[in-house]
SENU-449012 format. One record per atom (N, C-alpha, C, O): residue in one letter; x, y, z. Coordinates in pm, whole numbers, plus 50000, padded with zeros to 5 digits. Atoms other than C-alpha are relative to their C-alpha. Layout:
N
aXYZ...
END
This chain:
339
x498725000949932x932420382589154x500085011050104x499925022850075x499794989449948x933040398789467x501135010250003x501995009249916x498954993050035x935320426089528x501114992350064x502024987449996x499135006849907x937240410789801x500684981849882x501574974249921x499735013550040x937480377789524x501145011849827x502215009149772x499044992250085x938790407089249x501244999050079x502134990750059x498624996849943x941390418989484x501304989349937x502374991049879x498825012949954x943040383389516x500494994849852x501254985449829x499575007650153x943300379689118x500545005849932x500295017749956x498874996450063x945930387588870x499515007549881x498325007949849x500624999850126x946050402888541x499254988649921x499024977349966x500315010550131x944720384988227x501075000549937x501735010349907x498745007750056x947250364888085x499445002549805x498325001349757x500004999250092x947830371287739x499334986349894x498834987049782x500655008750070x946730337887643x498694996349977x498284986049924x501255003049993x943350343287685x499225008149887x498035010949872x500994991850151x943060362887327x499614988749937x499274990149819x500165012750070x942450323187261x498584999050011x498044990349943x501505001649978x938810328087370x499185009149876x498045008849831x500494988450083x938440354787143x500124992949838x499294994049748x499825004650101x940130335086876x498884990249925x498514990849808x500725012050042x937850303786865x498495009949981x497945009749871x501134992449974x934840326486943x499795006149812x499164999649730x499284996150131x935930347786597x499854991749912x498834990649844x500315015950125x936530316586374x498764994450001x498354989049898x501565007350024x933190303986429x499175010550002x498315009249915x501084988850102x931170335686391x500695000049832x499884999949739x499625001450157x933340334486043x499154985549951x498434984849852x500275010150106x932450301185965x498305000749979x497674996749880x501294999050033x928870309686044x499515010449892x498295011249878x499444988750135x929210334085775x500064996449888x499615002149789x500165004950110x929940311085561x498524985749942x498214980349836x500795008349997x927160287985656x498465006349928x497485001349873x501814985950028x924230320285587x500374997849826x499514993349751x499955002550176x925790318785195x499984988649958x499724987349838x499795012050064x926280281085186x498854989849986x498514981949897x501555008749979x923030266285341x498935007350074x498025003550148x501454991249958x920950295485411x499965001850130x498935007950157x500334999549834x921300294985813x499785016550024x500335025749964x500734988149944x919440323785992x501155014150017x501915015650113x499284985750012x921250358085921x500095004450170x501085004850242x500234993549871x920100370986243x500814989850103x501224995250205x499095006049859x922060342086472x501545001549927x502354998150013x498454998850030x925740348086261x499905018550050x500885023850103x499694986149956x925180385186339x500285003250156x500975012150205x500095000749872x924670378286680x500874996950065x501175001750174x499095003349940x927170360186726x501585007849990x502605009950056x498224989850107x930060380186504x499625012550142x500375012250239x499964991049907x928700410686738x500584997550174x501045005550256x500225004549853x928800389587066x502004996250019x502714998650117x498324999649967x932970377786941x500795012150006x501855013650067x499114985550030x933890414686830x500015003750171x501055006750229x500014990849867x932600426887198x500914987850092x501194993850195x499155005549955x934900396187345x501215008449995x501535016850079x499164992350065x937780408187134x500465011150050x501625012850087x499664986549963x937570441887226x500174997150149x501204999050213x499704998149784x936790435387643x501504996450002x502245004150063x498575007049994x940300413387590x501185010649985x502035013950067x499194987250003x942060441687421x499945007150073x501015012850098x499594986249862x941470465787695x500024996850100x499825006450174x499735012449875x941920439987980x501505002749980x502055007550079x498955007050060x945200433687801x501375017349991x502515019450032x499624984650011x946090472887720x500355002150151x501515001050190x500395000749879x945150476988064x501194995650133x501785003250210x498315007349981x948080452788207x501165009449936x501835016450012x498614993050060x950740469188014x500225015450061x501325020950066x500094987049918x949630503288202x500324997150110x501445000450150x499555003549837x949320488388577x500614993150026x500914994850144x499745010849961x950990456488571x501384997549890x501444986049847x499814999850107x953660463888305x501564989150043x502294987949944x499115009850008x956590436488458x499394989349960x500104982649886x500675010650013x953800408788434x500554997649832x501314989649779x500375001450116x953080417288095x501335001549929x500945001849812x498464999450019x957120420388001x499944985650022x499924979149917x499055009949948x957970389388181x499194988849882x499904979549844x500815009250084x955030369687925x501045001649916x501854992649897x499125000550147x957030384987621x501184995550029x501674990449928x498345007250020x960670372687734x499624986050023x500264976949970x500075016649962x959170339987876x499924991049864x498984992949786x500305007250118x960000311687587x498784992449952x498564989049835x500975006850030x956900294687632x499165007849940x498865007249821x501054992849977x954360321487716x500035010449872x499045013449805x500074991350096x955700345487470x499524998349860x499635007449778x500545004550141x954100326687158x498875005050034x498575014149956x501314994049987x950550334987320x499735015649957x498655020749925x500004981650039x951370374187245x499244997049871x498345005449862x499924999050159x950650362986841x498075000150028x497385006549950x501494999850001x946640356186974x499155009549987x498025010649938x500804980249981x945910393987046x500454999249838x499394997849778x500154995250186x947060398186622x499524993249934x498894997549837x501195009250085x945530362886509x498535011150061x498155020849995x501554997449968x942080373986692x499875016949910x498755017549858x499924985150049x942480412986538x499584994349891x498394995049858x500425001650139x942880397086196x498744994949957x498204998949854x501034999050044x939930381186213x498695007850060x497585005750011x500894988849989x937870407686372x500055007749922x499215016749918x500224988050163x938850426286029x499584993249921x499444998549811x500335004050139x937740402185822x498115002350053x497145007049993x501554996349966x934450402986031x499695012149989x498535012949951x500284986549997x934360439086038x499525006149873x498775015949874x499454997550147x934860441985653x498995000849937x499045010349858x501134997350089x931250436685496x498895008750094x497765011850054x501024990849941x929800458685813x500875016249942x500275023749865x499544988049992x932420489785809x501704996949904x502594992649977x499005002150086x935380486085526x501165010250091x502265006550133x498384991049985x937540519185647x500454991750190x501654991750219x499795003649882x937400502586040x500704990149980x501804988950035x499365011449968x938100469585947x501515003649885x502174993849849x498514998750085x941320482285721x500915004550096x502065000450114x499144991349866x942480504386012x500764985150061x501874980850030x500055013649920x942190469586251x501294990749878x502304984549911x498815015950043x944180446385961x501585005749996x502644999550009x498534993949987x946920474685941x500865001650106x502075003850110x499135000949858x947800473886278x500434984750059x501364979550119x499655017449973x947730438886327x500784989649868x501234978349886x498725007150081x949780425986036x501295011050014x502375005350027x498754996749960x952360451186088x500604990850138x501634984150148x499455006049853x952250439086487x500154988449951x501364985949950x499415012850027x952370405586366x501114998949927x501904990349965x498315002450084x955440407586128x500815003450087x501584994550122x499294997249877x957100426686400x500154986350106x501184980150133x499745010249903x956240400586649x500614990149942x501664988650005x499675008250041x957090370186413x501035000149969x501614989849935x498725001350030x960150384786352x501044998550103x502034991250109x499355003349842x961230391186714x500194987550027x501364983650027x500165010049933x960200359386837x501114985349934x501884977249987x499485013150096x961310334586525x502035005950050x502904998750099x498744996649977x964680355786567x500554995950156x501784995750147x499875002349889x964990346286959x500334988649961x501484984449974x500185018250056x964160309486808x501664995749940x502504988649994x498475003650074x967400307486565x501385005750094x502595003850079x498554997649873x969590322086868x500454987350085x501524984150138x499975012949919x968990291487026x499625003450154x499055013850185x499974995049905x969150286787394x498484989650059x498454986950179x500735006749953x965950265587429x499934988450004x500214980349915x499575011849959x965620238987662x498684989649881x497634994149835x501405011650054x963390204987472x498735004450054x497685004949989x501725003449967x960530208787670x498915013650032x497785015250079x500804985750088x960010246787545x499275002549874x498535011849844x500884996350127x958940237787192x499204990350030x499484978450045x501315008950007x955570225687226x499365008549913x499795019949894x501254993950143x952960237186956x499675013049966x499345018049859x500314985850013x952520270387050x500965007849929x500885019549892x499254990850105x955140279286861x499975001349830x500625007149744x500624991150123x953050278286577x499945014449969x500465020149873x500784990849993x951420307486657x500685012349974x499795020849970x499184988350066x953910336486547x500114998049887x499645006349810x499594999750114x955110322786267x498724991049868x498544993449748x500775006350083x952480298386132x498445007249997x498015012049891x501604996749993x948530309086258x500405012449918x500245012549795x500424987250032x949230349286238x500295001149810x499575008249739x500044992550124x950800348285862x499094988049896x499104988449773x501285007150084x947930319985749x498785007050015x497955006749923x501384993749996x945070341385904x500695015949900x499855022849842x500024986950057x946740373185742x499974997549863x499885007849796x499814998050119x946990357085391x498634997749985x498134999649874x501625000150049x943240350585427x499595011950017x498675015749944x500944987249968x942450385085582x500665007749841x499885010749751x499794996450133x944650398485281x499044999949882x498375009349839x501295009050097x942480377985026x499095012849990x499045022749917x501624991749968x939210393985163x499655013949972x498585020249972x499974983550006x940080427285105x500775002749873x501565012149875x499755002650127x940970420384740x501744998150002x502194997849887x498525002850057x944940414684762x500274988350013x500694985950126x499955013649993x945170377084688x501824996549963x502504986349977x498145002750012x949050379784606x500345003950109x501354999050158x498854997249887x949840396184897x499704989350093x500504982050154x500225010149898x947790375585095x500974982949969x501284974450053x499095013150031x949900345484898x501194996550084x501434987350163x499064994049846x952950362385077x500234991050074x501044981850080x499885006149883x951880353785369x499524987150030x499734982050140x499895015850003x950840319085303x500924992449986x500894981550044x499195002250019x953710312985183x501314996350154x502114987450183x498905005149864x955620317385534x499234991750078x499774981450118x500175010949916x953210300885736x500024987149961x499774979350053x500295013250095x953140269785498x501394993850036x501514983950108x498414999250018x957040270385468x500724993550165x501514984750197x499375002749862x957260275385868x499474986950072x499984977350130x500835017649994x954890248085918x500864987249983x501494979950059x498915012350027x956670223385780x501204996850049x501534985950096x498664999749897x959930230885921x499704996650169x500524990650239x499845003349880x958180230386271x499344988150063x499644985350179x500695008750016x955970202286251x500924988050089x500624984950204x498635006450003x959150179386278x500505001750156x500374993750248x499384996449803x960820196086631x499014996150100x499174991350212x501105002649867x957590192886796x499674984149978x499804978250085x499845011749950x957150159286750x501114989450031x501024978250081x498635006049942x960580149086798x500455002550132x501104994350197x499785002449823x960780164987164x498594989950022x498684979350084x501145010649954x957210147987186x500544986650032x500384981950144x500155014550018x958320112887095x501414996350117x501224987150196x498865003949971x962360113587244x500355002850154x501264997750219x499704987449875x962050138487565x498354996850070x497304992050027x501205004749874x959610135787878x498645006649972x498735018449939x501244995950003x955990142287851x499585014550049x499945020550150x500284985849954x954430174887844x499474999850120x498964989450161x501164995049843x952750191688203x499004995849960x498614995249843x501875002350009x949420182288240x499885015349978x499235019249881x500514984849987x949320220888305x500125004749815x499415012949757x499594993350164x950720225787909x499254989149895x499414991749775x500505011350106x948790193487727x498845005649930x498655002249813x500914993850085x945990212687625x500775009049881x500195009349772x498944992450094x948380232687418x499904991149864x499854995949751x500235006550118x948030202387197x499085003049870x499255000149752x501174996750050x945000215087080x500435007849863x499805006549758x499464990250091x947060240486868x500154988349847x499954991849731x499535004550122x948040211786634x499574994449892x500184989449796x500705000050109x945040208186456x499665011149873x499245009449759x500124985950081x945030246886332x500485000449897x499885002049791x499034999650160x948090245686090x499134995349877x498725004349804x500175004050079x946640220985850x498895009149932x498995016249832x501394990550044x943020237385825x499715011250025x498535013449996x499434989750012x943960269785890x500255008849864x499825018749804x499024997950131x946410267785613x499514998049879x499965002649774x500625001050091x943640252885425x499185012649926x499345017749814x500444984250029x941450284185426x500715007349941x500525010849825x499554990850108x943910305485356x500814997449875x501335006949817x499745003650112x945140283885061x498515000149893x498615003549775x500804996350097x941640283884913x499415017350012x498305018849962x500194985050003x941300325084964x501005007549947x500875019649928x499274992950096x944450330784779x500374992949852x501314994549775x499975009850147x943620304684482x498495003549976x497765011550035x501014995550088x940870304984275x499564986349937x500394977349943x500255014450057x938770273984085x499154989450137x498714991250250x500505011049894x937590240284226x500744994850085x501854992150039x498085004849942x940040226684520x500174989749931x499394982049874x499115007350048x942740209884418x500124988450080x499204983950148x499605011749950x944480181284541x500905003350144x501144995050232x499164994849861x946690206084821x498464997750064x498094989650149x501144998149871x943220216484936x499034987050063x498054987950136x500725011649981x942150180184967x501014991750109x500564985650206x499065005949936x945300166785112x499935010950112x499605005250216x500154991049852x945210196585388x498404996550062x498394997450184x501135006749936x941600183785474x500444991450074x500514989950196x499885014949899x942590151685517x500745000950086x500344996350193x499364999149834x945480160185767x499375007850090x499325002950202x501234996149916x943170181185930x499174991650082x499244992750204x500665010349968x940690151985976x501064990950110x501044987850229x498845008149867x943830132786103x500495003750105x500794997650208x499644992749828x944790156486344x498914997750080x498984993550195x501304998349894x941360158486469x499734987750087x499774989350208x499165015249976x941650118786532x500444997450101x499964993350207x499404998749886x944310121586692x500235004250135x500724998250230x500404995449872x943570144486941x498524996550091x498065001850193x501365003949947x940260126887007x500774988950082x500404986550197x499455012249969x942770096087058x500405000850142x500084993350234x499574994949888x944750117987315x499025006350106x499545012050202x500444991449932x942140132387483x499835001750133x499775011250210x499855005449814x942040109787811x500965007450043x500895014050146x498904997249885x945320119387876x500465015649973x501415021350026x500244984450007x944840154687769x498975004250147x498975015250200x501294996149914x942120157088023x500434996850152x499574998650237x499684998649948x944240150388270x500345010350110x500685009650228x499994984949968x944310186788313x498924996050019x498424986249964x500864992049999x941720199688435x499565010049943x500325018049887x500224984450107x939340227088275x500765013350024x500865017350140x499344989649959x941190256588256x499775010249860x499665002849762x499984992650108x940900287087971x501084992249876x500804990149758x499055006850136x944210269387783x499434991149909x499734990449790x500725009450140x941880242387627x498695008249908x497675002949864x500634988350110x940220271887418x501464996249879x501474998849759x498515001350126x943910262487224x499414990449913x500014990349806x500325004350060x941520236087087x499405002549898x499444995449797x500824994150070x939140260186935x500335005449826x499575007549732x499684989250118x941140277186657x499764987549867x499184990649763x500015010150109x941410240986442x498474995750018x497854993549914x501415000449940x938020235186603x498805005449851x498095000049767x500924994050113x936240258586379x500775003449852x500165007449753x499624997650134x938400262686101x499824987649935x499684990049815x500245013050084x937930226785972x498834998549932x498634997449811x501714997150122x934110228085899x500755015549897x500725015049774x500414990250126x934830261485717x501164998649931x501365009849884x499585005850074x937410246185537x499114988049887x498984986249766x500825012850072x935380217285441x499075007049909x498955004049791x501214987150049x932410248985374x500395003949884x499675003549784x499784989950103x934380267585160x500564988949848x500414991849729x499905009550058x935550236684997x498514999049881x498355004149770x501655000350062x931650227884885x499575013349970x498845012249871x499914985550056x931390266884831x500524997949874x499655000149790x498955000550091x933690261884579x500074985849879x500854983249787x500285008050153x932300233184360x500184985150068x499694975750005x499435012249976x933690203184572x498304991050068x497614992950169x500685006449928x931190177184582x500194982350046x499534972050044x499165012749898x933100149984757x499604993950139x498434992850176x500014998549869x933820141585101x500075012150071x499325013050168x500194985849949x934540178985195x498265004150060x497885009350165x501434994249991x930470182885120x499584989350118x498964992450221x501065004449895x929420155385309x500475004150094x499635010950153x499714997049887x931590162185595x499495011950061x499115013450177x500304986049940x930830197585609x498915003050093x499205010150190x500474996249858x927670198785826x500594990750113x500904999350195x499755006649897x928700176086073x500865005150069x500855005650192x499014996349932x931480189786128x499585016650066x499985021350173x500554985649952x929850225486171x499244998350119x499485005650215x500345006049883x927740208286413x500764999450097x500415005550198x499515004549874x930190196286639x501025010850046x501415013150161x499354984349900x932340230986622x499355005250104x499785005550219x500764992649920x929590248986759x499384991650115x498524997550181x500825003049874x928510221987040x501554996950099x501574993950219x498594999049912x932630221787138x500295014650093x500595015050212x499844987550056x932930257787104x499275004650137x499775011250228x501034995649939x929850261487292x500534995450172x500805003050265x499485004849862x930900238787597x501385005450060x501525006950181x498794988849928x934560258487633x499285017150028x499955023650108x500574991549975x932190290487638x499354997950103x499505008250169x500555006149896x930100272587923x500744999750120x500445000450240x499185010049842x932580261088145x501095015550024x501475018750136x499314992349961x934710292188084x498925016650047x499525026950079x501364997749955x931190310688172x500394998850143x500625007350229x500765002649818x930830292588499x501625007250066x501445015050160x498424995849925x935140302488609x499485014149990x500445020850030x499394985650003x934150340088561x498925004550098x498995015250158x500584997249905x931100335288771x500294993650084x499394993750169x499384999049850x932930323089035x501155004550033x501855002050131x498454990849952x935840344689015x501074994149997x501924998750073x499265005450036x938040321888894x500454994249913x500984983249900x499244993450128x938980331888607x501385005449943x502155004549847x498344989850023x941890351488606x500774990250124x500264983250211x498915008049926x944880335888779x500355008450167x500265020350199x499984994049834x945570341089170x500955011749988x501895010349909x499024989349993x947390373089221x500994995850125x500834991350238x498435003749895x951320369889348x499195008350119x498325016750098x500004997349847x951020376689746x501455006250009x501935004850122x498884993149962x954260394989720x500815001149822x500764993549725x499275002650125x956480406389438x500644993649967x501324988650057x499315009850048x958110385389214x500785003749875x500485013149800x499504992850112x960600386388957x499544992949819x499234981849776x500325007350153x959980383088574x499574987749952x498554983749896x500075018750020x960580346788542x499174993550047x498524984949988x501015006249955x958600339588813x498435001249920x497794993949844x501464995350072x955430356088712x499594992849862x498434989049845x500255004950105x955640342688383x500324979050024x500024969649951x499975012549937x956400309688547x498364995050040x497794984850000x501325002049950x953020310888707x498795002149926x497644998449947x501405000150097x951260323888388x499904987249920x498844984649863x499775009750066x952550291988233x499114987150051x498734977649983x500845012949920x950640268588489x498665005649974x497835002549889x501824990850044x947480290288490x499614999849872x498435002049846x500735000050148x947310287588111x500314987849940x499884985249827
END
């Protein structure tokens, strides 16, 4: 990238801890693939090293903004849409502690303590904005998982991992709870109220996470062979996945852009759902599904790494930088199209 092509480009938009996220979840699930079917130690290390150094460039990209650019990065957190993407920088943390955890225990404890505090903080802010009201229909779209549902399902698994399986329950408990409650709004503006932006349809992507997500961290704070939850959260899993294969024409409407990384997080958590499933005694459909589905994370996974590859070698990556100041709204107006 030249300099003259830097100049002309903006911060990094907070939503791009989504690269980090999917990246993350699938070095985990390869993790679970080295204990489940023996796959080569040396390519999950490679890769866990290759998401942590994502992770981190993001965090100090992101830090970074809040020093030089600190209305941008304001105007994300008041914006109703944009401000759910904040929860990605504490999902992606949590699981850079769970990755961290069998290399360096006191690092990756540091890492989960800062990021489940920030996440309760944030989930409380945000959900609290939520019950004030004030938002128009065609503000709740999916991403408003992501405070209240992803961060306290990945924290009752990072919990788990680090031996507190009650606390981690906790927090299964709210994202499970909030889940359900939001499940409902979002497809009721979907079905009654005008079609999402092309610019926001990748966002869809988010609505495979909940189920298999929720699955993981329901089998990391239970114990035994799965049950009949952890079988029934498969299968809506599977159905989401479906579905969004169904939608995808008119998902694709968009063009490539970093936001369809929002696909990634259900992406890879489904094989290692299915994984940990067959980990765990299930020899069902979970087992057979499970490579296949590990397969096709990593050749999805791989192609949003590709394509978001080729945008950074041509400098178009990061979103155009305003040509004059702008106020709050705007800016976060414009991170909303760009992501």
């Amino acid at each position: 990238m030249s300099a003259q092509q830097v100049a002309k480009r903006g911060p990094m938009p907070v939503a791009y801890f989504g690269i980090a996220v999917g990246l993350l979840a699938l070095a985990n699930a390869w993790r679970v693939g080295v204990h489940l079917w023996q796959l080569p130690q040396t390519v999950s290390a490679v890769l866990s090293a290759a998401a942590l150094a994502v992770w981190l460039s993001l965090l100090i990209a992101y830090a970074g903004k809040w020093l030089a650019q600190r209305e941008a990065a304001l105007a994300e957190i008041r914006h109703p849409v944009q401000s759910a993407f904040a929860a990605l920088g504490l999902v992606s943390s949590l699981l850079a502690a769970q990755l961290l955890l069998p290399w360096w225990r006191p690092a990756a404890l540091l890492v989960f303590g800062i990021a489940v505090t920030g996440q309760l903080a944030l989930a409380l802010h945000l959900y609290g904005r939520f019950w004030q009201g004030g938002f128009a229909p065609e503000q709740v779209t999916p991403t408003i998982y992501l405070p209240m549902v992803a961060q306290n399902f990945v924290a009752g698994t990072a919990a788990a991992g680090f031996g507190w399986p009650q606390v981690g329950a906790l927090f299964f408990g709210v994202g499970a709870f909030a889940w359900l409650a939001m499940e409902s709004m979002i497809l009721h503006r979907a079905a009654v109220h005008e079609p999402l932006p092309e610019a926001l349809r990748p966002t869809l992507g988010i609505q495979l996470a909940p189920p298999v997500v929720g699955g993981v961290s329901y089998l990391a704070v239970s114990s035994g062979a799965p049950d009949l939850l952890a079988q029934a959260m498969l299968g809506y899993g599977l159905f989401q996945a479906l579905l969004l294969l169904r939608l995808l024409p008119w998902i694709r409407r968009q063009p490539f852009a970093p936001s369809y990384w929002g696909f990634s997080f259900g992406v890879a958590a489904l094989p290692t759902l299915a994984m940990r499933m067959a980990e765990r005694g299930d020899t069902g459909p979970a087992a057979w599904l499970a490579p296949a589905l590990f397969v096709a994370a990593n050749l999805i996974i791989g192609a949003l790494a590709w394509k978001t590859l080729g945008l950074l070698l041509q400098g178009k990556l990061l979103p155009p930088q305003a040509a004059a100041p702008a106020s709050a709204a705007a800016v976060a107006e414009v991170a909303v199209k760009q992501n």
